[in-house]
ZAZA-660307 format. One record per atom (N, C-alpha, C): residue in one letter; x, y, z. Coordinates in steps of 0.2 Angstrom, whole numbers, padded with zeros to 4 digits, always signed. Atoms other than C-alpha are relative to their C-alpha. Example, Ala and Ser with C-alpha at 12.3 -4.5 7.8 and 13.67 -1.06 7.14 Angstrom:
<pts>
A+0004-0006+0000A+0062-0022+0039A+0004+0006+0000S-0004-0006-0001S+0068-0005+0036S-0004+0005+0003
</pts>
This chain:
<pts>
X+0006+0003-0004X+0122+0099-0026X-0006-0001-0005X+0004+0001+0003X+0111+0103-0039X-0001-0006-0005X-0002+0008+0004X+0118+0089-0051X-0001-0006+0004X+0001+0006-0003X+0117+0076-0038X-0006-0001+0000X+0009+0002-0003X+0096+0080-0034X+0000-0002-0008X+0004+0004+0007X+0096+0078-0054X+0001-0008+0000X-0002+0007+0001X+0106+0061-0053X-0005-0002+0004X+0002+0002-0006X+0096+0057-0038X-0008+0000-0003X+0005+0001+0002X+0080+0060-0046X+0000-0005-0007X-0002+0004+0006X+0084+0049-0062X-0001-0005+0003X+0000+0006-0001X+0088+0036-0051X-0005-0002+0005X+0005+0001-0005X+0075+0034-0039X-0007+0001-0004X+0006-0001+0001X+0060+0039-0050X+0001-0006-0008X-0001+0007+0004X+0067+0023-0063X-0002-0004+0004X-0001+0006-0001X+0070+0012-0051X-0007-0003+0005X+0007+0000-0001X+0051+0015-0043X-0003-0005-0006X+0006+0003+0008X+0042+0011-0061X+0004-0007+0000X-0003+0006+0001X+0055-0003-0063X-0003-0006+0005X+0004+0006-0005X+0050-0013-0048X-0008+0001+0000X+0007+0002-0001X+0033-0010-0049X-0003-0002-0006X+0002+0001+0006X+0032-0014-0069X+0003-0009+0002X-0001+0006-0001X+0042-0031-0063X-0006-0005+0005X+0006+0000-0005X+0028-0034-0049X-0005-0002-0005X+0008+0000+0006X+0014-0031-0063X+0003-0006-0003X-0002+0005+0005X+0024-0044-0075X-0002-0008+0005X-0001+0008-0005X+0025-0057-0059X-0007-0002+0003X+0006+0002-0002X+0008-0057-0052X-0004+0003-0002X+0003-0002+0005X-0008-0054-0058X-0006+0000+0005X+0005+0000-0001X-0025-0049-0050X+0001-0001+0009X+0002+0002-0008X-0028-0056-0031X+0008+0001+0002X-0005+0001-0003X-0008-0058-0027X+0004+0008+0000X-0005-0005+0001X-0003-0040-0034X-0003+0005+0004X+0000-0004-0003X-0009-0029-0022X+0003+0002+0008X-0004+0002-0007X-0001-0038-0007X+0008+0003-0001X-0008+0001+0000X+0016-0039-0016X+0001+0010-0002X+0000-0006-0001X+0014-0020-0020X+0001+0004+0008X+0001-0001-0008X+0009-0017-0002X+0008+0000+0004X-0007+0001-0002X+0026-0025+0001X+0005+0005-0003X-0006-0005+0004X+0036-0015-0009X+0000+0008+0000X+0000-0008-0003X+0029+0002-0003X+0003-0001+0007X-0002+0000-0008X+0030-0003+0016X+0009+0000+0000X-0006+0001+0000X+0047-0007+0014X+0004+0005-0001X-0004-0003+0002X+0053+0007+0004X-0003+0008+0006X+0003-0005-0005X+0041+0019+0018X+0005-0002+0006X-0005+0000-0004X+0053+0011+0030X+0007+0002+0002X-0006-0004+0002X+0069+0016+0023X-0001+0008+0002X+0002-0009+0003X+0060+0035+0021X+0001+0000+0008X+0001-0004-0005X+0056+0035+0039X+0007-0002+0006X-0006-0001-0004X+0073+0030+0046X+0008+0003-0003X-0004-0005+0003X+0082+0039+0035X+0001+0008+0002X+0001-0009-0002X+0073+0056+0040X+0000-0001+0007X+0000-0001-0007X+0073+0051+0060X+0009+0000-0001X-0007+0001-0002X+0093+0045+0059X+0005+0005-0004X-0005-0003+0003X+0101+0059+0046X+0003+0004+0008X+0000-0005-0003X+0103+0073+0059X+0004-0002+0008X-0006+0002-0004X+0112+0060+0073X+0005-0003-0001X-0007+0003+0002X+0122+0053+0061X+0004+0005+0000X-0006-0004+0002X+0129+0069+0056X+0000+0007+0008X-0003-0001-0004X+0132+0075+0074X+0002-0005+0004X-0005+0004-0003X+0140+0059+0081X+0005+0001-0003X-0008-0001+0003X+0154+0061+0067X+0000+0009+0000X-0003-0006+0001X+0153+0080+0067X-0001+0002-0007X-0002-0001+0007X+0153+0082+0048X-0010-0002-0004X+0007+0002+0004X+0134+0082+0039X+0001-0005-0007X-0002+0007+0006X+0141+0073+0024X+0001-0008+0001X-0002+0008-0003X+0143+0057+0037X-0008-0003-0002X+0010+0003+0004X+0121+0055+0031X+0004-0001-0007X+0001+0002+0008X+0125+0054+0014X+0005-0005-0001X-0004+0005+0003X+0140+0042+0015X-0003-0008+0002X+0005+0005-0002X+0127+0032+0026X-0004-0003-0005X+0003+0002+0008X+0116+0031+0010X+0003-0003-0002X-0005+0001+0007X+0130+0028-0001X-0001-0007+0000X-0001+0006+0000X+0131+0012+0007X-0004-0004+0000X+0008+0003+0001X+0112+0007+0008X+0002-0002-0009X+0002+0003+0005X+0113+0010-0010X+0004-0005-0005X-0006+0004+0005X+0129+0000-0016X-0003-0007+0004X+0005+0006-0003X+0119-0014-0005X-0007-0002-0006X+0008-0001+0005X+0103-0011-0016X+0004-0002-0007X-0003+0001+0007X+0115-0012-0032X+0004-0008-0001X+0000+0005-0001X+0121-0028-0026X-0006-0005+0000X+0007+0002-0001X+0102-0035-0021X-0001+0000-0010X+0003+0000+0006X+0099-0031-0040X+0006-0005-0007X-0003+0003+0005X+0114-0038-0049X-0001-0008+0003X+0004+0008-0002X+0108-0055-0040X-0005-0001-0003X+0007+0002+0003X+0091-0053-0046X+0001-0001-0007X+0000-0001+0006X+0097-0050-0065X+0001-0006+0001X-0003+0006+0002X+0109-0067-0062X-0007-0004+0001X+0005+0006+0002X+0093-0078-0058X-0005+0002-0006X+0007-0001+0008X+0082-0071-0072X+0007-0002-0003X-0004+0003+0006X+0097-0077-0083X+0000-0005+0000X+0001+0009-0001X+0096-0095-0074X-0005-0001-0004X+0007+0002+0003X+0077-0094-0077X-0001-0002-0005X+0004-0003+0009X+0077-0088-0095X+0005-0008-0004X-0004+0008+0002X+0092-0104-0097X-0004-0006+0000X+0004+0007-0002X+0080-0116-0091X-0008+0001-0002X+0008-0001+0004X+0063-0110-0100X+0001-0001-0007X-0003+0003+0007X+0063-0118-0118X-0004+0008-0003X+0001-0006+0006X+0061-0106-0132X-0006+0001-0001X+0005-0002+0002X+0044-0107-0137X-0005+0004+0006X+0003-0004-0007X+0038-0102-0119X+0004+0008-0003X-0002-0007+0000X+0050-0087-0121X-0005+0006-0006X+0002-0001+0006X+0044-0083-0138X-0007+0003+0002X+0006-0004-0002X+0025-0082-0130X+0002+0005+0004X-0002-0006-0006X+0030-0070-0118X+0004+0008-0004X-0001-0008+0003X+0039-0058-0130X-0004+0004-0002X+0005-0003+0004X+0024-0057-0141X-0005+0001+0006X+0006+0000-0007X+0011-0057-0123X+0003+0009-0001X-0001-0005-0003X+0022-0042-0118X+0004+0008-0005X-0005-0002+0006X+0028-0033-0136X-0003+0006+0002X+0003-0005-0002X+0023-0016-0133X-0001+0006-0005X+0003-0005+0006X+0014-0004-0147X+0000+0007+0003X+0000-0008-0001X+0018+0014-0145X-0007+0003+0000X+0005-0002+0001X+0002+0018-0152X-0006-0001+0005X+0005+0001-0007X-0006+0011-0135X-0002+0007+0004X+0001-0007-0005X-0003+0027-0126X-0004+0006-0004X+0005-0006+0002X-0014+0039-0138X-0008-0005+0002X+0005+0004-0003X-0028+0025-0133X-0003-0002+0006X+0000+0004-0009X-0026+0024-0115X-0007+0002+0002X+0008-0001-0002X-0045+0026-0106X+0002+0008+0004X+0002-0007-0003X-0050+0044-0099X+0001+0000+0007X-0002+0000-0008X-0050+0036-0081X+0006-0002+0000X-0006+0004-0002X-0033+0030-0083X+0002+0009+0000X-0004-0005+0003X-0029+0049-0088X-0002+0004+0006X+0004-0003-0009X-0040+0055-0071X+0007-0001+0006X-0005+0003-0007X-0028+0046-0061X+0008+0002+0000X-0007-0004+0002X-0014+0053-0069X-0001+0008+0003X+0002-0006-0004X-0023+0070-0064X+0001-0001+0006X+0000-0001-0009X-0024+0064-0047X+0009-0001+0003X-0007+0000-0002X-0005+0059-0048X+0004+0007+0000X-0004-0008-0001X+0002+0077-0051X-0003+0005+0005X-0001-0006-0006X-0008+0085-0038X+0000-0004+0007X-0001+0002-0008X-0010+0073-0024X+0007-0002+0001X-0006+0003-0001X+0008+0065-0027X+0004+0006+0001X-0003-0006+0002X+0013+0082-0032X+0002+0002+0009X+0000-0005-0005X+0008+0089-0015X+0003-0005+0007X-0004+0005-0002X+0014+0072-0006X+0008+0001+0000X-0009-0002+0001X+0033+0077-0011X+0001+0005+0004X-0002-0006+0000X+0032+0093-0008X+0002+0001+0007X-0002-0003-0005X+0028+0095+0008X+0003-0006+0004X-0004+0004-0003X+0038+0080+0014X+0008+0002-0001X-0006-0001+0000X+0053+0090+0008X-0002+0006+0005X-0002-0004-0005X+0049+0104+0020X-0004-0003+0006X+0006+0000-0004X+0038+0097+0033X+0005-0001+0007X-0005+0001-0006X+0053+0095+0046X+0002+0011+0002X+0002-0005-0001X+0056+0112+0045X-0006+0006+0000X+0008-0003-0003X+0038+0118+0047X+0000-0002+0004X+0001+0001-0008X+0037+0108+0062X+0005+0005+0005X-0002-0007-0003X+0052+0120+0066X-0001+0005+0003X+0002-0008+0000X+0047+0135+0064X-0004+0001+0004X+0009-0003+0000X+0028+0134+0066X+0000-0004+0006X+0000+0004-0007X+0032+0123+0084X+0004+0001+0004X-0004-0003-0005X+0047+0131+0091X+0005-0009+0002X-0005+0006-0004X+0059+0114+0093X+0006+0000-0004X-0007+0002+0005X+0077+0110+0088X-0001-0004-0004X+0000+0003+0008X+0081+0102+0073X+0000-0010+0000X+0004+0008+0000X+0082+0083+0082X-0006-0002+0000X+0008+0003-0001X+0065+0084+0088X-0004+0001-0008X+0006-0001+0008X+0059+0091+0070X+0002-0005-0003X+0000+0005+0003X+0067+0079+0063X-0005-0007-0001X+0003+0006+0001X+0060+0064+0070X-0006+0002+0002X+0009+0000+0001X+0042+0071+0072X-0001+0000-0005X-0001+0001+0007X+0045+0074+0053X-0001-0006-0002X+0002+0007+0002X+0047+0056+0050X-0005-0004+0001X+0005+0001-0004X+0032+0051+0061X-0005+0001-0008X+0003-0004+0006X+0025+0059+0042X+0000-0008-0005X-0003+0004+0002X+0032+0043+0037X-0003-0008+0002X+0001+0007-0004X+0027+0028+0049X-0007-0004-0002X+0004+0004-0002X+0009+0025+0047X+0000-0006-0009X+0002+0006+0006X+0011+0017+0026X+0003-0006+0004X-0004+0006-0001X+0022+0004+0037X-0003-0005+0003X+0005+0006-0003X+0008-0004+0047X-0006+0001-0003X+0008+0001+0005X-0008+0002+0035X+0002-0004-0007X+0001+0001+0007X+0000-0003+0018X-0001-0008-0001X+0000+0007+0002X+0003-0022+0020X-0009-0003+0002X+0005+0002-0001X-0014-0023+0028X-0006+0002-0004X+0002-0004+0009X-0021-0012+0011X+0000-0003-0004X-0001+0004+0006X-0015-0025-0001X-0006-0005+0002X+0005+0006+0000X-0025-0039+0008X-0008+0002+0001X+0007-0001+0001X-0041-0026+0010X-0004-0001-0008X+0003-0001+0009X-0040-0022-0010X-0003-0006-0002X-0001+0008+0001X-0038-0042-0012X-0008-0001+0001X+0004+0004-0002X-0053-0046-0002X-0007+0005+0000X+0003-0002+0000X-0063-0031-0003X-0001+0007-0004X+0000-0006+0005X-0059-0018-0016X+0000+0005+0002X+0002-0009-0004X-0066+0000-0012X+0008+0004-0003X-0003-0003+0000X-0050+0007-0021X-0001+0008+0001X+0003-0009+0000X-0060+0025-0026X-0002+0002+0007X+0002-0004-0006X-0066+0026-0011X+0008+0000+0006X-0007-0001-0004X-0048+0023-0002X+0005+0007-0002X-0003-0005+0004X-0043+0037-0014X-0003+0005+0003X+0004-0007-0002X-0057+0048-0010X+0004+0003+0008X-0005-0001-0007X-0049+0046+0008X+0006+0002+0002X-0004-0004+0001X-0034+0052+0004X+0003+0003+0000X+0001-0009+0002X-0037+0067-0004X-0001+0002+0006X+0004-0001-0006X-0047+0069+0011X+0004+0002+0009X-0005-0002-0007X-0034+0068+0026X+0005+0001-0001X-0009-0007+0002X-0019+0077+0016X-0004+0007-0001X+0005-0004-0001X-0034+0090+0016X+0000+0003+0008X+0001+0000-0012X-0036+0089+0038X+0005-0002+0000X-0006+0000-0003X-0018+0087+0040X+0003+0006-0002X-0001-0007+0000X-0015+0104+0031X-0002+0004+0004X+0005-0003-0005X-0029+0109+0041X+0004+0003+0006X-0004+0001-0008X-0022+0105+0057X+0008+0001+0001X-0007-0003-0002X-0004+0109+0055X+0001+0007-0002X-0001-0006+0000X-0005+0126+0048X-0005+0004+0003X+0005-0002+0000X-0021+0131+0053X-0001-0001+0011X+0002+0003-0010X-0022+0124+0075X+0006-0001+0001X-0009+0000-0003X-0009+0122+0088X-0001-0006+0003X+0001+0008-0002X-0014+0106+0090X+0008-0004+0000X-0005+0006-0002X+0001+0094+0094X+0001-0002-0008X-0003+0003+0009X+0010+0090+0074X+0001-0004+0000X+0001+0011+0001X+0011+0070+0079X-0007+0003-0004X+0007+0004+0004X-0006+0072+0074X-0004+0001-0006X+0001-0004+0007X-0007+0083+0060X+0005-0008-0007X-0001+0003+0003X+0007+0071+0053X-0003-0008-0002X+0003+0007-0001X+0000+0055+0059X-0005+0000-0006X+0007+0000+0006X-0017+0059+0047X+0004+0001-0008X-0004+0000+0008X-0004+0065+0033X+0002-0006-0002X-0002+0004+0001X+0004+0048+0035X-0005-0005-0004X+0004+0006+0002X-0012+0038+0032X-0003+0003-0005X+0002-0001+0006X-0015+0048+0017X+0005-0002-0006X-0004+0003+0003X+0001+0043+0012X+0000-0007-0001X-0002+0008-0001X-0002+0025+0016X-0006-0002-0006X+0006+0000+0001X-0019+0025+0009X-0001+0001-0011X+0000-0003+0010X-0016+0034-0012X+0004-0004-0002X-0003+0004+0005X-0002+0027-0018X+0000-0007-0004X+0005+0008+0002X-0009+0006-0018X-0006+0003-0004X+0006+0001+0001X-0023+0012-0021X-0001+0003-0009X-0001+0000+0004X-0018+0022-0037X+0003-0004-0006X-0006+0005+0004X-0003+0009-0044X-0005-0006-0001X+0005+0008+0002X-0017-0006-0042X-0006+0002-0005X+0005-0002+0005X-0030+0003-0051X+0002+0001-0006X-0004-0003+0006X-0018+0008-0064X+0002-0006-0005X-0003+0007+0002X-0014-0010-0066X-0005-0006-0002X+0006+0006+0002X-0031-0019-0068X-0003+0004-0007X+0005-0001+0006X-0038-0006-0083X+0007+0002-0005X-0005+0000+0003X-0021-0007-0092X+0004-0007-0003X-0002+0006+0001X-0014-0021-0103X+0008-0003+0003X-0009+0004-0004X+0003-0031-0096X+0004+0002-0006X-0006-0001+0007X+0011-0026-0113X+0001+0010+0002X-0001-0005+0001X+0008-0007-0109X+0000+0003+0007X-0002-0003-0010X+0010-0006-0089X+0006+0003+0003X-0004-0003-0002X+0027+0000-0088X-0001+0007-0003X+0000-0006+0003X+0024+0014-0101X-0005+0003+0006X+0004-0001-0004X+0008+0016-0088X+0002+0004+0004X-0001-0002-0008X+0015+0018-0072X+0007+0004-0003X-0006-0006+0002X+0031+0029-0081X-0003+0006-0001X+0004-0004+0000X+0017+0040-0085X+0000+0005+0006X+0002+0000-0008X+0011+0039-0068X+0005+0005+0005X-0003-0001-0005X+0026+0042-0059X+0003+0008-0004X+0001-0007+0004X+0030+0056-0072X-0002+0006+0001X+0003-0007-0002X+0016+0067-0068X+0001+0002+0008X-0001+0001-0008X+0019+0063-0049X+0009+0005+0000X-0005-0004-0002X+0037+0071-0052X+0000+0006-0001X+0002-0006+0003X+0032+0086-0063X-0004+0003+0004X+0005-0003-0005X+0017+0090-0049X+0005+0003+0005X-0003-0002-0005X+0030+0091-0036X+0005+0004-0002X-0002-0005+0000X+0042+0100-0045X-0003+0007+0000X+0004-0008+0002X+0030+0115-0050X-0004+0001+0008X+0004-0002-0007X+0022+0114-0032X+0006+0001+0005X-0005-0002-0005X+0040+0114-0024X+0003+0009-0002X-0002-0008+0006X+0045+0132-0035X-0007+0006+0006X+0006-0004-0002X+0027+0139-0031X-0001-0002+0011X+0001+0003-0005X+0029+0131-0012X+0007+0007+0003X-0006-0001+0000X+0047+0139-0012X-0002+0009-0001X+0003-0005+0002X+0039+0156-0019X-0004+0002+0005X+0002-0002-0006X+0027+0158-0004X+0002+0000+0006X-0004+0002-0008X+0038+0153+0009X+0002+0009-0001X-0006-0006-0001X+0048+0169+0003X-0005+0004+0003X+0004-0002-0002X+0032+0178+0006X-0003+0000+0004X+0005-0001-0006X+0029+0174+0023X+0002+0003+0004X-0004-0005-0001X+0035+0183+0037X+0009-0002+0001X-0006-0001-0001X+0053+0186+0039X+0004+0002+0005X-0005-0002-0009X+0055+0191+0059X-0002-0006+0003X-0001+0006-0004X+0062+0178+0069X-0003-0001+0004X+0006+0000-0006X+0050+0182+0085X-0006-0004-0007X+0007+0000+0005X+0036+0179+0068X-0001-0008-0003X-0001+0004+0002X+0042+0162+0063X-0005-0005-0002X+0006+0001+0000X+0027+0154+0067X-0005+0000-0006X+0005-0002+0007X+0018+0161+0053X+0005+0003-0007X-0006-0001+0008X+0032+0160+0039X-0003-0005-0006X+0004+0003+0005X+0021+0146+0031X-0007+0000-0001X+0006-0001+0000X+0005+0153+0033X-0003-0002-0008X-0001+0001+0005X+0005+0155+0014X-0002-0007-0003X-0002+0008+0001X+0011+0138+0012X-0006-0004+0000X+0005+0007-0001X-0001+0128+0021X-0007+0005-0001X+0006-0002+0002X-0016+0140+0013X+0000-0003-0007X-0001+0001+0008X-0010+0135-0005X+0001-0011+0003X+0000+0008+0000X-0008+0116+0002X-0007-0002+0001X+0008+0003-0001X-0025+0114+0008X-0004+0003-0006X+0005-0002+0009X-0033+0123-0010X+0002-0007-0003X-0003+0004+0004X-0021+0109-0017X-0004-0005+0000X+0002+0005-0001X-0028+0096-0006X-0009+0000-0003X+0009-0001+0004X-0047+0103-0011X+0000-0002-0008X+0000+0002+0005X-0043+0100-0028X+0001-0006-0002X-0002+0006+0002X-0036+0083-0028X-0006-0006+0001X+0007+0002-0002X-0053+0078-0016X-0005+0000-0006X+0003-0001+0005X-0062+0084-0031X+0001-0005-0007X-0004+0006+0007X-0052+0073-0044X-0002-0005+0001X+0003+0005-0002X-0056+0060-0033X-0006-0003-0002X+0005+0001+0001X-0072+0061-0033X-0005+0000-0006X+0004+0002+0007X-0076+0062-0051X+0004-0005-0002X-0001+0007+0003X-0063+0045-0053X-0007-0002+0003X+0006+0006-0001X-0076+0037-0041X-0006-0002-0006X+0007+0000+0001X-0091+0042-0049X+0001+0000-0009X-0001+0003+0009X-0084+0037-0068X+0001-0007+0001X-0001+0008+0000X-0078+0020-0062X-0006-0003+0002X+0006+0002-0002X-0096+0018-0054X-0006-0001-0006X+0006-0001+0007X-0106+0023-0070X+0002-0003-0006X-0004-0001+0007X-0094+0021-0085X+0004-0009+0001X-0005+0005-0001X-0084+0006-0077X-0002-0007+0003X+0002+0007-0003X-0095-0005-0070X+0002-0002+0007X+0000+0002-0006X-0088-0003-0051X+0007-0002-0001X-0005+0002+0000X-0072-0011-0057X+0005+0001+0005X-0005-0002-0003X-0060-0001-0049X-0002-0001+0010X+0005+0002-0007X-0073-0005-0032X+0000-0005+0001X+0003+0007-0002X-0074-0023-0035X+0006-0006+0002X-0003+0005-0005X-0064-0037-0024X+0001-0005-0005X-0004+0005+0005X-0055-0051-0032X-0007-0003-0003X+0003+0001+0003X-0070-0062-0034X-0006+0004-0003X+0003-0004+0003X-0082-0047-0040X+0002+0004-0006X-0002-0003+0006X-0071-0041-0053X-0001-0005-0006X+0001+0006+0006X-0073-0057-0064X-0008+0003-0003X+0006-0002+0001X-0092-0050-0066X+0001+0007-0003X-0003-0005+0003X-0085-0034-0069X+0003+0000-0006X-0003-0002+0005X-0073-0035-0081X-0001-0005-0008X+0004+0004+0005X-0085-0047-0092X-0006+0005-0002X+0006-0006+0003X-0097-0030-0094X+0005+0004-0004X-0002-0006+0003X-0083-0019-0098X+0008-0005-0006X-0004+0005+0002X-0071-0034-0108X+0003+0006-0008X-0001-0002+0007X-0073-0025-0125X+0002+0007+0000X-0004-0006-0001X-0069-0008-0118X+0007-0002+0000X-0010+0002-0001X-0052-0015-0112X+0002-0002-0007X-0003+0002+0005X-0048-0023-0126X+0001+0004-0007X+0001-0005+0006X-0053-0008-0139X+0006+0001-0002X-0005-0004+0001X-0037+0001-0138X+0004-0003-0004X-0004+0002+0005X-0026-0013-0144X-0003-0002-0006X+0002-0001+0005X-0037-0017-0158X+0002+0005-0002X-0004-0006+0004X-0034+0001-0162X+0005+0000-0002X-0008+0000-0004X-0016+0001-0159X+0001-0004-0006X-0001+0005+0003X-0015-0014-0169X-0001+0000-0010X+0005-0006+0008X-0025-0006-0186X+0005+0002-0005X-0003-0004+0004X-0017-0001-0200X+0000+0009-0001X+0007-0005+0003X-0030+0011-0201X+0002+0006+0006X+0001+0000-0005X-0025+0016-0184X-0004+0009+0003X+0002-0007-0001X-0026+0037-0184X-0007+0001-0002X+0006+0000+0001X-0043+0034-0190X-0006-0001+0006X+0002+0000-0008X-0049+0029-0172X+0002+0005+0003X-0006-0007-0008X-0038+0044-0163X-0006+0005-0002X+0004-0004-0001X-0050+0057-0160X+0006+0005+0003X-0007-0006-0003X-0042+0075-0155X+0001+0000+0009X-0003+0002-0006X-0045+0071-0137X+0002-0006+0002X-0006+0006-0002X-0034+0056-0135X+0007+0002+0000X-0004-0003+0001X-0021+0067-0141X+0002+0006+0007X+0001-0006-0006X-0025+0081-0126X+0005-0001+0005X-0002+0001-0006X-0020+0073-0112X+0010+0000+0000X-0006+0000+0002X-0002+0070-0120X+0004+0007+0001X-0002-0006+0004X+0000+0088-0127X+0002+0004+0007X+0000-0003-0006X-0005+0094-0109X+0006-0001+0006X-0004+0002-0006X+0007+0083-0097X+0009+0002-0004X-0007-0003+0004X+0021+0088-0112X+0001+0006+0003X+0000-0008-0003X+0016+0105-0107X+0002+0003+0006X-0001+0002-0009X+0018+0102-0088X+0007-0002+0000X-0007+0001-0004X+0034+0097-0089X+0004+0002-0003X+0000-0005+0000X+0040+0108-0100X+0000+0009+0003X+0000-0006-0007X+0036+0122-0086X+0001-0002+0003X-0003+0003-0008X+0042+0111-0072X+0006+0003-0002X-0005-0002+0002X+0059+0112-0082X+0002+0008-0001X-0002-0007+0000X+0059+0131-0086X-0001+0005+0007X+0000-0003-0008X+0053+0135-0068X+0006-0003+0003X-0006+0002-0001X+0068+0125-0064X+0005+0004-0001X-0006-0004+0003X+0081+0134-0075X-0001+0005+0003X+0000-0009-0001X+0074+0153-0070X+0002+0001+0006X+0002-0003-0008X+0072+0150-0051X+0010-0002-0001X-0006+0000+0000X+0091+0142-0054X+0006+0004+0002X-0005-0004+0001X+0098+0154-0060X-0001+0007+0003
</pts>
């Protein structure tokens, strides 16, 4: 089992960055926020009839293994979808004369040296990737069983309240791509984020408030950060260096939720253990979620307030207000590959440019070792 969540994280946290670094290559500014939009909703769709349909597939056949063979077939569908898309990019690339090709290699040739360069707010939002994303996994790996426990119902109704955790990116994201488009406000969609994966820990571990509603608010913090990260990720970063980008990106986002599922898995043990008590087996839990959520709100808050001072509003400003923007900040952007470029190059790298690397090394090094120990 453990071997297949490896395989299964390999191929699921590739084939994310893959399509959203194909997106970034295909459209650019006003158009990529939608086709993102589209490409989370869709994949939120999957998630939320996947987590409401496991638990009836596998008691109409009797056998729990009858979910996973249901996948199997989604994803040999998906493996087909993808071996059509390679065969028209080979038409395409048949029918575009060479020197087009040629500019496009050198447009997107990619300098390693880019990533000791990357800007400080790009590195912000990688911080915000490990702990809001971190904490976004985590508790969507248990939150079907916390509704169990902490509300007393069988395991269909947890299930498909659980999914409900799931619903709202479905009808907020596509209408998210066409806000960013027309009215930007990314920082502060983030701020909002943080802010309702904050009051949704509140309210689910904390009140006996009804869990639709605790999840509903989780949902729309779900719908709300991830565009709003991926698109910002993608306007202060070059086209040559945006898959390394968002590999980063998704990186820290998996390394967050491993060490927050361990330390997650680590309190659960510590909560109570009598069945009458159940109730309060994640007290723990949802106290350590809502700290989490307090420090991602925080994270938030200082991207805003650097893209406001330092960035010229960029990350705030709406298709036509960016052009005004990123005429103040042009020569910022384009620093890094001058650097990059340089012979001279290590002569621009300062010891903090190096930090952020050495740090997210270090982090994923203890994700994996907290993996082996707990293992074993």
């Amino acid at each position: 089992m453990v071997a297949g969540r490896i395989l299964y994280g390999l191929g699921s946290g590739t084939i994310t960055v893959v399509q959203e670094t194909i997106l970034g290559s295909w459209f650019k500014g006003k158009g990529l926020a939608i086709t993102i939009a589209i490409q989370i909703t869709t994949s939120r769709i999957a998630s939320f009839l996947s987590m409401g349909t496991a638990i009836p597939i596998a008691n109409r056949f009797g056998f729990y293994g009858a979910a996973f063979w249901a996948n199997f077939v989604v994803c040999a569908l998906s493996f087909g979808i993808n071996l059509v898309y390679i065969g028209a990019m080979r038409r395409i690339r048949r029918n575009t004369s060479q020197n087009v090709l040629d500019r496009l290699r050198t447009k997107h040739k990619f300098n390693p040296r880019l990533v000791v360069f990357f800007f400080g707010i790009y590195w912000m939002i990688i911080v915000e990737s490990f702990t809001l994303g971190g904490g976004w996994n985590s508790f969507l790996h248990i939150n079907s069983e916390l509704v169990k426990l902490r509300f007393g119902v069988n395991d269909a109704i947890a299930a498909w309240s659980a999914s409900v955790s799931q619903i709202m990116p479905i009808f907020l994201v596509p209408f998210l791509g066409w806000f960013f488009d027309l009215y930007g406000k990314r920082t502060d969609m983030l701020v909002l984020s943080t802010s309702t994966f904050t009051i949704s820990m509140l309210l689910l571990g904390f009140t006996k408030a009804n869990p639709l509603i605790g999840l509903v608010v989780f949902s729309i913090s779900l719908a709300l950060g991830p565009l709003a990260e991926i698109t910002a990720i993608s306007l202060i970063l070059p086209s040559n260096s945006l898959g390394t980008g968002l590999g980063i990106y998704k990186s820290a986002m998996n390394t967050g939720s491993t060490i927050v599922d361990i330390v997650v898995g680590v309190l659960q043990d510590r909560g109570s253990r009598v069945l009458e008590d159940s109730e309060n087996s994640y007290d723990y839990v949802m106290a350590f979620f809502t700290a989490w959520g307090a420090v991602s709100t925080l994270v938030a808050g200082t991207i805003f307030l650097v893209d406001r001072f330092k960035w010229s509003s960029l990350l705030r400003s709406n298709a036509s207000d960016r052009k005004e923007a990123y005429h103040v900040v042009k020569a910022k952007i384009n620093r890094p590959m001058l650097y990059a470029a340089a012979t001279n190059w290590r002569d621009y790298a300062a010891l903090w440019n190096y930090i952020p690397l050495i740090i997210l090394g270090c982090l994923l090094v203890v994700s994996w070792v907290l993996f082996a120990v707990k293992l074993a």
